[in-house]
C-alpha positions as CSV (number, residue, x, y, z in Angstrom):
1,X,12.0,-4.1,-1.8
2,X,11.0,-2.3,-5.2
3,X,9.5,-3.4,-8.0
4,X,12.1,-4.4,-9.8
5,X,13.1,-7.4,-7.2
6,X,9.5,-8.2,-6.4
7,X,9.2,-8.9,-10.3
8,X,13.0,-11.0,-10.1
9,X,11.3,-12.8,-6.7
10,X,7.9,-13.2,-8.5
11,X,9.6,-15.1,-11.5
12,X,11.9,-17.0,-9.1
13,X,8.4,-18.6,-7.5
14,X,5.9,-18.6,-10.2
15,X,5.5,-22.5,-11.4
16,X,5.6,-21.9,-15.1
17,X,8.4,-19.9,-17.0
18,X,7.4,-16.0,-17.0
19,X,9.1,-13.2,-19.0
20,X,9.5,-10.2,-17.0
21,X,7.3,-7.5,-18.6
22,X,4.4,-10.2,-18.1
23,X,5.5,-10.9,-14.5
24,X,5.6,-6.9,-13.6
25,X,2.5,-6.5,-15.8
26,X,0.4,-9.2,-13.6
27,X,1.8,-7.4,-10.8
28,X,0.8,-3.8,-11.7
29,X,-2.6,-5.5,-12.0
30,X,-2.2,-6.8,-9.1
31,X,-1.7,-3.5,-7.5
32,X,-4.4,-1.5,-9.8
33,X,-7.0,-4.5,-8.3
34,X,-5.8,-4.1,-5.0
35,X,-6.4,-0.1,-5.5
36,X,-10.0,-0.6,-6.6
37,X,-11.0,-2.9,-3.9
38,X,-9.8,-0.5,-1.2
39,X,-11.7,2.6,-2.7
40,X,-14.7,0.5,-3.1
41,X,-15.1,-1.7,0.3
42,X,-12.2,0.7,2.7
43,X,-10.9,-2.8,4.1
44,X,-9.5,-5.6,2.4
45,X,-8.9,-8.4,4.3
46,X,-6.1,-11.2,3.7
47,X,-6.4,-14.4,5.7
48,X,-3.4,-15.1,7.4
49,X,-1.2,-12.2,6.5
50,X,-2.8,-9.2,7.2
51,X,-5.6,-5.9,6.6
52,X,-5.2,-3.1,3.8
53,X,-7.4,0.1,5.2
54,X,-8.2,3.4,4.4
55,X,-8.0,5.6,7.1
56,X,-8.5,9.7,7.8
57,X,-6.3,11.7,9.6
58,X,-7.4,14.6,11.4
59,X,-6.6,18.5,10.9
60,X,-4.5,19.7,12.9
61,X,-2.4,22.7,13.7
62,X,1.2,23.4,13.6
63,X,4.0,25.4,14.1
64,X,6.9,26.4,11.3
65,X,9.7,26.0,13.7
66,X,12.1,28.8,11.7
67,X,9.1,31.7,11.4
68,X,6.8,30.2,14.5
69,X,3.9,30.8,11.9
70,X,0.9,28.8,12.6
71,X,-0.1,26.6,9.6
72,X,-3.1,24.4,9.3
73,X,-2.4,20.6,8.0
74,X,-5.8,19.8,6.2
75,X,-7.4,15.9,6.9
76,X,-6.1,13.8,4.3
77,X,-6.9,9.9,3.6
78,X,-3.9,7.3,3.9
79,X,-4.2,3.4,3.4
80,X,-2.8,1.6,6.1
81,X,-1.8,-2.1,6.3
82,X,-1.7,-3.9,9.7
83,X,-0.3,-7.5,9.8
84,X,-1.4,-10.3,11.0
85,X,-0.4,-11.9,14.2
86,X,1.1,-14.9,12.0
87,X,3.4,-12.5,10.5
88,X,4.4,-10.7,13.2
């Protein structure tokens, strides 16, 4: 799903009529919100559906498969988002 159907699916639900640069507007903010939490706390936790979390991966070494040249793959942070068993 992109943005663009998440906005259509977010004015199907919402209760009141919407226009859709609000409804992708509130959902950028949404997003941006989201963003800010995660740097802040590195968990954010939603009841019943499931955990956003930054985590760090290792370095690590590896091989270019054409040139065999070893090349070094530097630790880098990724947000992760684990469901809940409700979802699942």
């Amino acid at each position: 799903m992109n943005k663009r159907e998440l906005t259509k699916l977010y004015i199907k639900l919402s209760l009141c009529p919407i226009s859709q640069n609000k409804a992708k507007e509130e959902i950028e903010e949404f997003f941006e919100t989201l963003k800010e939490a995660i740097v802040i706390d590195g968990k954010v936790k939603f009841p019943k559906i499931g955990t956003f979390e930054i985590l760090t991966r290792q370095p690590r070494k590896v091989s270019n498969p054409v040139t065999r040249e070893l090349m070094t793959i530097y630790p880098k942070k990724i947000i992760k988002f684990r469901a809940s068993k409700k979802i699942k």
